[in-house]
C-alpha positions in Angstrom: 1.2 19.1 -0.5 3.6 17.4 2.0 7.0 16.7 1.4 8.4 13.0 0.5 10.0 12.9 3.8 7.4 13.8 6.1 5.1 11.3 4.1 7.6 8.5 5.3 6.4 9.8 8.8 3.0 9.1 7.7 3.5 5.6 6.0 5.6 4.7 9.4 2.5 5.4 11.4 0.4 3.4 8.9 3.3 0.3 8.6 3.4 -0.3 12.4 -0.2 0.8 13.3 0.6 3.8 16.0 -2.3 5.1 17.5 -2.1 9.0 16.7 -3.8 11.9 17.1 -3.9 14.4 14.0 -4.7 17.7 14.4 -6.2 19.7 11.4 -5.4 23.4 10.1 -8.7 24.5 11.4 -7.2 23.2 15.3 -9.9 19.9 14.9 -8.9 16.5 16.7 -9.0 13.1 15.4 -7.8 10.0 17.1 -7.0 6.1 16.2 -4.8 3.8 15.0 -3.1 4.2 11.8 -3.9 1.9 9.2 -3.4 2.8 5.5 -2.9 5.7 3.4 -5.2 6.3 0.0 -6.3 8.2 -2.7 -10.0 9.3 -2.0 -12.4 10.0 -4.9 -11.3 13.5 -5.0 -8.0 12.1 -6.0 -6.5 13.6 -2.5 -3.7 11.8 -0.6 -5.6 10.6 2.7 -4.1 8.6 6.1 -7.0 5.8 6.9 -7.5 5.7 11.0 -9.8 3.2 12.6 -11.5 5.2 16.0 -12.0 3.4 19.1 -15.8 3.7 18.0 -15.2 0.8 15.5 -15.4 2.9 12.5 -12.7 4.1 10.0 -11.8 7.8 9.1 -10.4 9.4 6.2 -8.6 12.2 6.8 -6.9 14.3 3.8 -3.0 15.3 4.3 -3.4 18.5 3.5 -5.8 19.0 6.3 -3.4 17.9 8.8 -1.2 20.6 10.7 0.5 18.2 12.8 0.6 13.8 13.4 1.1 13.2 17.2 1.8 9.6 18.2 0.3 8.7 21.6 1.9 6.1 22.3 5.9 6.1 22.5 8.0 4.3 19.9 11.5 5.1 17.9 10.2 6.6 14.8 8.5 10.0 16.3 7.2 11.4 18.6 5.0 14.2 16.5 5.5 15.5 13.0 4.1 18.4 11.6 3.1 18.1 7.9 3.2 22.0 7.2 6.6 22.5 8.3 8.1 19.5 7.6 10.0 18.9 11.1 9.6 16.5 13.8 10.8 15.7 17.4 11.7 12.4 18.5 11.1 11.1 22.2 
């Protein structure tokens, strides 16, 4: 479970619609634009991304090792969910 804090990261990237990468716990990659977060049916705490390929990914928050944003902007610069810590640009 992440800490309130670093879920403001999270809603942040949602609010203003950052393009980010997330990489999981098991090293994976996933790219696209932050929409929304949400509660899947496994009642998990999820971050909604929509790919360049047009379709829309769910990806679970405790999955997540660390939220990168690619593109440069005053909130972050990359935030990792385990640790709780982030850098800014």
């Amino acid at each position: 479970m992440i800490s309130c804090q670093t879920f403001d990261y999270v809603e942040i990237a949602c609010m203003y619609q950052l393009p980010i990468n997330l990489i999981g716990k098991d090293s994976s990659e996933i790219r696209g634009k932050a929409l929304t977060t949400l509660i899947n049916d496994r009642r998990q705490e999820c971050i909604e991304l929509s790919q360049t390929n047009g379709l829309k990914a769910c990806v679970v928050l405790d999955d997540i090792q660390m939220m990168l944003a690619e593109k440069t902007n005053p909130h972050f610069a990359w935030v990792n969910l385990v640790t709780n810590q982030m850098g800014k640009y």
